[in-house]
C-alpha positions as CSV (number, residue, x, y, z in Angstrom):
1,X,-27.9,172.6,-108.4
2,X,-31.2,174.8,-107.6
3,X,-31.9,176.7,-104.8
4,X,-33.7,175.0,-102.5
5,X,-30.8,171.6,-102.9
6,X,-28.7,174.9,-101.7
7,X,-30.3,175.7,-99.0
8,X,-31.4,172.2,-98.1
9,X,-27.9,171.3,-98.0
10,X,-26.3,174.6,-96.2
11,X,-29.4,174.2,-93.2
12,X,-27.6,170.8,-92.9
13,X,-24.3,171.6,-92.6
14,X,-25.2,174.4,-90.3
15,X,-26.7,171.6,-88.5
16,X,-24.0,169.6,-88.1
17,X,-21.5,172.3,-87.8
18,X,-23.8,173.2,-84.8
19,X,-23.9,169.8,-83.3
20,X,-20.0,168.9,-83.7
21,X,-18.9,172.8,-82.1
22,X,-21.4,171.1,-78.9
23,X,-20.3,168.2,-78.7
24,X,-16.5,169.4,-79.1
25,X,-16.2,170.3,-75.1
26,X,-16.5,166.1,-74.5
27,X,-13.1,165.4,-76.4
28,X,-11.2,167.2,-74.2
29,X,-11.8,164.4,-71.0
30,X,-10.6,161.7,-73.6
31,X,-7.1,162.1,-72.3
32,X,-7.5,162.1,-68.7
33,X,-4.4,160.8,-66.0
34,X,-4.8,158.8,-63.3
35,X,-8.1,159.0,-61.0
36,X,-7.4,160.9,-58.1
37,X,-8.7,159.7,-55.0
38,X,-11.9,160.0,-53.8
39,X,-15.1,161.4,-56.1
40,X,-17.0,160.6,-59.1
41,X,-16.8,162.0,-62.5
42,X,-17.5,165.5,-62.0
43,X,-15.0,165.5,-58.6
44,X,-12.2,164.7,-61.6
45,X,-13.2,167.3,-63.8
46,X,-13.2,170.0,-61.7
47,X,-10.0,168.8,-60.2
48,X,-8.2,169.1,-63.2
49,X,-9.7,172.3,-64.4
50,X,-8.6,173.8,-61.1
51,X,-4.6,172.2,-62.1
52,X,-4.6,173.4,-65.6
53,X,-6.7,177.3,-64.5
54,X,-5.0,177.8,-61.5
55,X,-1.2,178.1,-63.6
56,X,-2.9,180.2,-66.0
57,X,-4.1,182.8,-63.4
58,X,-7.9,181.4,-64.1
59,X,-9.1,180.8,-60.3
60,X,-12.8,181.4,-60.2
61,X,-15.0,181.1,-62.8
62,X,-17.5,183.7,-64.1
63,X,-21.1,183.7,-63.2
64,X,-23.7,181.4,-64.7
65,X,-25.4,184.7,-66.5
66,X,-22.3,185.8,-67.7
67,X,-21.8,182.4,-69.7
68,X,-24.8,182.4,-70.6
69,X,-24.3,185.9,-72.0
70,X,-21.2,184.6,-73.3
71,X,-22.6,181.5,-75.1
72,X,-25.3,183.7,-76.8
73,X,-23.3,186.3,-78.1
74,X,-21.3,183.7,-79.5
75,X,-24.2,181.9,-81.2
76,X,-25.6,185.4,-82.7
77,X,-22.6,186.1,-83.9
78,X,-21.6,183.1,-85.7
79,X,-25.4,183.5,-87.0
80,X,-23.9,187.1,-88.4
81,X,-21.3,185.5,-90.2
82,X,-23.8,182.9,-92.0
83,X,-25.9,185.7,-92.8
84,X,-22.6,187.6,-94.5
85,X,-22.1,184.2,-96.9
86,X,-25.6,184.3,-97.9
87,X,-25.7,187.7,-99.1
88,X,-22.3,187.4,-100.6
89,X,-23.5,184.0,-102.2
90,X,-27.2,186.6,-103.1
91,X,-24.9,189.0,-104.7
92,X,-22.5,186.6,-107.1
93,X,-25.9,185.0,-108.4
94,X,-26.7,188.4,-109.0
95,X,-23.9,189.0,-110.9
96,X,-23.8,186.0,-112.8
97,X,-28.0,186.3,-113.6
98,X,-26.9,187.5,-117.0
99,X,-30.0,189.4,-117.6
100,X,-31.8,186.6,-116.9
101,X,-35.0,188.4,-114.2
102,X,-35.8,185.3,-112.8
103,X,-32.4,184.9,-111.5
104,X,-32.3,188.7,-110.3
105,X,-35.6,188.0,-108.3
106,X,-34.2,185.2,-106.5
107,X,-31.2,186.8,-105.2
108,X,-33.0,190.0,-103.9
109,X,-35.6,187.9,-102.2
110,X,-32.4,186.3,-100.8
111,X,-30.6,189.4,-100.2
112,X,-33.8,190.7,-98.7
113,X,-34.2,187.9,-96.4
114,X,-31.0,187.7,-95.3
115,X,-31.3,191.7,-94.2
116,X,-34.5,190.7,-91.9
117,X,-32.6,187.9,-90.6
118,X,-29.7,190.0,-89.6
119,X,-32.1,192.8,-88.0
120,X,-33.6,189.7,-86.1
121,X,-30.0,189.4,-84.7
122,X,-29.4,192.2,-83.7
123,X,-32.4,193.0,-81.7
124,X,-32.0,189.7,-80.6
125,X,-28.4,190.6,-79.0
126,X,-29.4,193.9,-78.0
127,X,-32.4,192.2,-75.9
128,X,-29.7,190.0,-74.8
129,X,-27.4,192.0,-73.7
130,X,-29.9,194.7,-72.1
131,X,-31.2,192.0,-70.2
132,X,-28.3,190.2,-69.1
133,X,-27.1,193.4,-67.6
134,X,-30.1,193.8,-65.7
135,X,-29.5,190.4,-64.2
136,X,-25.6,191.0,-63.6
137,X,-26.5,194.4,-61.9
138,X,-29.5,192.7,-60.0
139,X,-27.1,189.6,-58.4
140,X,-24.4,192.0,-58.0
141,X,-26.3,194.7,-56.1
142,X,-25.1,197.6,-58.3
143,X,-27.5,199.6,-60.1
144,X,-28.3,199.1,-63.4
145,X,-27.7,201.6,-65.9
């Protein structure tokens, strides 16, 4: 299998990893009890969030840019962790080139790439996170530090 099959085939899977992990929060209203009374869909849904939370000590939920915060922080991080396989995966075909410098130039351009990608990341969260607390500190009414 050459390279770009590799690749090819990892951006899919990423892809569809992706997809399933958003598509994930639906499965959880495929059990759902009686309606209640009253109130469409979302009525429902919030109705039994509030009866599983409110046991669980979870009464109010966080602001929206705190989720969002949350959401990309998440995202950049499981981003970090595709970046660790693909410089481990850089590194054993490295290892295995046997000499061969065709090989060994392939896997530092991949090692190399996989370095700019992960200092796009974190600039990328350290954008994210300066300017989320900006907008906490701005809806809040403290002062931002």
């Amino acid at each position: 299998m050459n390279i770009r099959t590799l690749s090819k085939t990892a951006i899919r899977t990423g892809i569809l990893l992706v997809a399933s992990i958003g598509v994930s929060p639906l499965t959880a209203f495929a059990q759902s009890a009686a309606a209640p009374s009253g109130g469409g869909f979302a009525d429902r849904v919030k109705q039994g969030v509030s009866a599983a939370g409110t046991p669980a000590g979870l009464t109010s939920s966080p602001p929206l840019e705190t989720l969002i915060g949350n959401i990309i922080s998440t995202v950049l991080g499981f981003l970090g962790v595709i970046l660790l396989g693909y410089i481990l995966y850089a590194g054993f075909l490295w290892m295995t080139a046997g000499g061969d410098s065709k090989k060994v130039e392939t896997a530092t351009t991949m090692i190399r790439n996989a370095i700019i990608g992960l200092l796009i990341i974190v600039a990328a969260y350290a954008i994210t996170t300066f300017v989320l607390a900006r907008l906490t500190a701005t809806s809040s009414g403290a002062s931002a530090v």
